[in-house]
Structures are given as C-alpha cells and as structure tokens.
BADO-895482 format. One line per 5 residues: number of its first residue (from 1); their letters; for each residue x, y, z of C-alpha. Coordinates in Angstrom, 1 decimal, decimal comma. Each point is the difference from the previous one (the first is absolute). Layout:
<atoms>
NUM> a> X Y Z  ...
</atoms>
This chain:
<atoms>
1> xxxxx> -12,5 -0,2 -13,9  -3,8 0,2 1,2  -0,8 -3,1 2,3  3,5 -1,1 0,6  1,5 -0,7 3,6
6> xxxxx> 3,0 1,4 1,8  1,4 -0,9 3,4  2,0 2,2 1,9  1,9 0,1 2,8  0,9 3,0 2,7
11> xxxxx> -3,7 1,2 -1,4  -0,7 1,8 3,0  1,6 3,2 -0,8  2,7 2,0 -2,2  0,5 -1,7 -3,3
16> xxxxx> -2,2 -2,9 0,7  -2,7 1,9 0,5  0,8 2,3 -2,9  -0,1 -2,8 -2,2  -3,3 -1,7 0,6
21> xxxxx> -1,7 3,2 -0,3  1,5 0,4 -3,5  -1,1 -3,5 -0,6  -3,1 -0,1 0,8  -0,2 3,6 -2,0
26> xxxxx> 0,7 -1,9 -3,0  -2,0 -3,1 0,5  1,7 -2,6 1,6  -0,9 -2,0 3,5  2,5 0,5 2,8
31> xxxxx> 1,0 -2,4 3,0  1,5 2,3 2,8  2,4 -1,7 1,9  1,7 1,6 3,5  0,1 -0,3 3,2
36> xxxxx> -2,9 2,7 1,2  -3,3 -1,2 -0,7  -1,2 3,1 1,1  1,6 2,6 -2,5  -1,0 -3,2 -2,3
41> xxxxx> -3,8 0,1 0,4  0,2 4,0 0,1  1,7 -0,4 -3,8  -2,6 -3,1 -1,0  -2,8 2,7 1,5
46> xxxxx> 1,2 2,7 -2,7  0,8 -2,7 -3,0  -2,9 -1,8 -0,2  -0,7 -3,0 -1,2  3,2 -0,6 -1,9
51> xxxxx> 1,9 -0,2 3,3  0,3 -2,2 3,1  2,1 -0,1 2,7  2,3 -2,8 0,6  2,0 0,5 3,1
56> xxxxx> 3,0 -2,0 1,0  3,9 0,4 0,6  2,1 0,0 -3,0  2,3 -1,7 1,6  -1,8 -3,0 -0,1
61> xxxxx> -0,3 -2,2 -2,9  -3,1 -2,4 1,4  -1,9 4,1 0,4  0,6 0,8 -3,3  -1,1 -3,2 -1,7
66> xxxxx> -3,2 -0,3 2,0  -0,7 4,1 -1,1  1,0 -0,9 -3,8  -2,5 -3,3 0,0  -2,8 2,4 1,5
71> xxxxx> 1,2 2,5 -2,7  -0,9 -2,3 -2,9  -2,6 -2,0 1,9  -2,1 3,8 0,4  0,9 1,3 -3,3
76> xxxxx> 0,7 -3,2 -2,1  4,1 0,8 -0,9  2,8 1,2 0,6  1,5 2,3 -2,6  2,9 1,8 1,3
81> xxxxx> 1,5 0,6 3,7  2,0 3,1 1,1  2,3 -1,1 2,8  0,2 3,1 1,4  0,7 0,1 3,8
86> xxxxx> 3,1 0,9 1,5  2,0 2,2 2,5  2,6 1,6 1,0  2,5 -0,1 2,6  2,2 2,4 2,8
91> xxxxx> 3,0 2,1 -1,2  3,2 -1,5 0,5  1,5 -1,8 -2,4  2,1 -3,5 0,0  1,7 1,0 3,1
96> xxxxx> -2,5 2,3 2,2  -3,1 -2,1 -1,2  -2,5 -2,4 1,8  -0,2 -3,9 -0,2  -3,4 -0,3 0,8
101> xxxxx> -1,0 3,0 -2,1  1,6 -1,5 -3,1  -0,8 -3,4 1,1  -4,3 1,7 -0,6  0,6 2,0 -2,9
106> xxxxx> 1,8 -2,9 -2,0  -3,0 -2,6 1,4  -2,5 2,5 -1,8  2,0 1,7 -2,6  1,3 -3,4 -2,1
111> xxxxx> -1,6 -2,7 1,9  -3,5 1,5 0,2  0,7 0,6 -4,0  0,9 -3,7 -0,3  -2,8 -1,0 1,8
116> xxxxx> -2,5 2,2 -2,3  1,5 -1,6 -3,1  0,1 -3,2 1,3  -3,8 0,2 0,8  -1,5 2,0 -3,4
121> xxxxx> 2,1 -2,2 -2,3  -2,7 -2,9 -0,2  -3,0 2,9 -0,5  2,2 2,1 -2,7  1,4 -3,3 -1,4
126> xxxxx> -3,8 -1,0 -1,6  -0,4 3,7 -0,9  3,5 0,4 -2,0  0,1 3,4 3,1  2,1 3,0 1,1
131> xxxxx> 2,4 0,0 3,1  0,3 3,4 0,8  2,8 0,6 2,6  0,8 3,0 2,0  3,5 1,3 -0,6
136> xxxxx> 2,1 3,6 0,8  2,5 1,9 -1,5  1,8 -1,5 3,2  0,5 -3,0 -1,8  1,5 1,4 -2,8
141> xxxxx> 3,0 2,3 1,7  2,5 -0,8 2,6  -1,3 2,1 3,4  2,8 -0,2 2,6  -0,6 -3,3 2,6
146> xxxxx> -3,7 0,1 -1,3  -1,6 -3,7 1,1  -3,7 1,5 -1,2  2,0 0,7 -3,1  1,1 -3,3 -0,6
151> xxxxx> -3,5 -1,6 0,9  -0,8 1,9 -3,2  3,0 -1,2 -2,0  -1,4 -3,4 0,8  -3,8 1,1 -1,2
156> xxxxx> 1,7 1,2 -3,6  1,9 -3,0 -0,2  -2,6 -2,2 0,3  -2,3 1,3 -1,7  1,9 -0,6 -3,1
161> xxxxx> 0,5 -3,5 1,0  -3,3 0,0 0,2  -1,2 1,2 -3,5  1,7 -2,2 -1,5  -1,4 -3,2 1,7
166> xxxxx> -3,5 1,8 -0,2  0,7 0,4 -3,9  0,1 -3,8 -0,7  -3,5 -0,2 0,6  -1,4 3,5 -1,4
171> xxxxx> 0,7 2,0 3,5  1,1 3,4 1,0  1,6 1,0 2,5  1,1 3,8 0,7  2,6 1,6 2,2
176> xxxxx> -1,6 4,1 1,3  2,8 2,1 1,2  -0,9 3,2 1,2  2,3 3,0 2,0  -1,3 1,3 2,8
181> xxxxx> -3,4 0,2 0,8  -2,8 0,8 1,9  -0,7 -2,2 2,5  0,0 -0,8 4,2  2,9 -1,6 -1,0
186> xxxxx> 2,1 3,5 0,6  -0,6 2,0 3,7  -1,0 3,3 -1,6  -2,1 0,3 -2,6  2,0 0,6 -3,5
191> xxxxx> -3,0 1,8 -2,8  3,2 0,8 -2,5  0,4 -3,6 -0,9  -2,0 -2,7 -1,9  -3,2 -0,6 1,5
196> xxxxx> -1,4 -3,4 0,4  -2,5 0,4 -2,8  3,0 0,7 -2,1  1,3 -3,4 0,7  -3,2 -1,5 -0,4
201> xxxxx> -0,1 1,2 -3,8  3,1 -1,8 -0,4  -1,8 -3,2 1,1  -2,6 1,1 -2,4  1,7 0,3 -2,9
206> xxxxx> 1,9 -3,3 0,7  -3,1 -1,9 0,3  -1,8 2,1 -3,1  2,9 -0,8 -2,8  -1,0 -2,3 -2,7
211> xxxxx> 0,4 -3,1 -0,1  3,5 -0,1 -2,0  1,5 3,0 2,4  1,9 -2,2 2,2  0,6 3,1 2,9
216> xxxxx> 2,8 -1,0 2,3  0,5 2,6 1,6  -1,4 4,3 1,2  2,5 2,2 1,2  -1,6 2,8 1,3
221> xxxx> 1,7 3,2 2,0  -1,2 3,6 1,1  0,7 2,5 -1,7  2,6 2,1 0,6
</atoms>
C-alpha cells in the first residue's frame, strides 16, 4: 500500500483522524478533509509529509472536488476515499423531533456522502479504487423513531449499490458499521466501547485485502 492516496472526510477528529494516522502508519498519503483547518494543520504537523490539510464543508460538492484535484495534483492520484463525516441529531423521534435538525443531519449524512462519491469517482475511476463508507450498527436494526438511524440505513444501502457499479470497472467500494464508539459525537465520554482506532482498523483491513477480496462490508461492536 506504500505511496498510495486516501481522501477522507470529517478528518478533523474521532474516526477520521483515527484513520489517517493508521494510514500514514502503513504507508499511504492522506488528504484531510473537514471543516477546522486548525485541528487540520495540528494533525498535518504530527503526520508529516504524507498529510495535508484540505479544509472545506462536506456539504458542498464544488469543496470537495476542488480538495480531491489538489489531492491528486500534490500527490499524483487518487487511490481510495473514506467518506466519513457525519452527525447526529436531538432525541425525539418522528413525532417530538426537529425539522431543521433533520433537515442538517440528512444534508451531511446522505448528501454530503453523495457529494464525496460524486467527486472521487473520476480520481478512483483511473485507479480501479476503494470507496470506503461510514456505516453503524444503526443501520442495521430498527431503533424506535430513529431519523440518525435511517440516515444510516441509507449509507448501507447505497453502498451496495455502489459496489456493484464500482465493480464494472475494477472498483471497491466498502460499507464500515461500527456500535457505539468513542467519539464527541456522545456528551460524556464512553471508554467501554470501541474506540476510534478500532474503527480505523476496519478501514485498514478493507483497504489492505487482496486484490480478489471484494470486502463489502465490517461490522464491528464492543464487546460485551
């Protein structure tokens, strides 16, 4: 995997952050997509030369193709992306929840997504690449009135959608579900559950199979 390029998005932190270390651990180049170009140059400054920060808004498609042409233009391709970024939303199910919550989280969540596929297919498309998408066990169970929940359904169904246009030109793409973990994305901190580098050796191991291990999909959970 040594020299090869990956672009990921919500880089900044949690599993994003998680992941590029592990990438650039093992060799590979890493475009760091997110919003905070400080906590972005603070991860370039420990990575080194196999990193650079590309900030933007991931829920903007014209952001993301300008970072992915300055991805291949500093580097010279594009071997994989991890779309990656995504959030949450308030309690309160169908009934109790907010329009203008869901209305941001579903912008990010699927359309952000979109947009990161929609950008890295032309890069990955004249490298036969890897999509790697993040999933959650959310999106593989029914959670009562859960809207993050079924942003997540969408990620797994697409993502086999995906794969299989991906696979008519030698592509990958991958689908990484993990339980809880982690991350800012809960209030309190929660050190029983997976950790972000745990997720990140999912990505790994995705990106790392051979070239006739077609990986579709890591389900991950904590256990216990």
């Amino acid at each position: 995997m040594a020299g090869k390029t990956l672009f990921i998005t919500g880089a900044s932190s949690g599993i994003g952050a998680a992941t590029a270390r592990k990438a650039v651990a093992a060799g590979w180049n890493v475009g760091l997509f997110a919003r905070s170009q400080d906590k972005l140059t603070d991860l370039v400054a420990d990575l080194g030369d196999n990193a650079i920060a590309l900030p933007g808004d991931a829920t903007s498609f014209d952001d993301q193709a300008r970072a992915l042409k300055s991805l291949a233009d500093h580097y010279g391709d594009v071997h994989a992306a991890f779309a990656n970024a995504g959030r949450g939303t308030s309690n309160g199910g169908a009934e109790g929840g907010n329009i203008e919550d869901w209305q941001g989280m579903v912008d990010l969540n699927i359309m952000g997504l979109l947009k990161t596929v929609k950008a890295a297919l032309p890069h990955l498309k004249q490298t036969r690449g890897h999509m790697i998408m993040t999933g959650s066990a959310a999106g593989r169970a029914h959670i009562s009135g859960s809207v993050y929940g079924a942003t997540k359904w969408f990620v797994h169904g697409y993502a086999g959608n995906l794969a299989e246009e991906m696979r008519t030109w030698g592509g990958r793409c991958t689908v990484v579900a993990p339980g809880m973990v982690n991350t800012a994305f809960f209030d309190e901190p929660k050190p029983d559950k997976l950790q972000p580098a745990d997720v990140a050796e999912a990505v790994m191991l995705a990106l790392n199979a051979s070239q006739v291990n077609d990986v579709r999909e890591v389900f991950l959970m904590p256990r216990g």
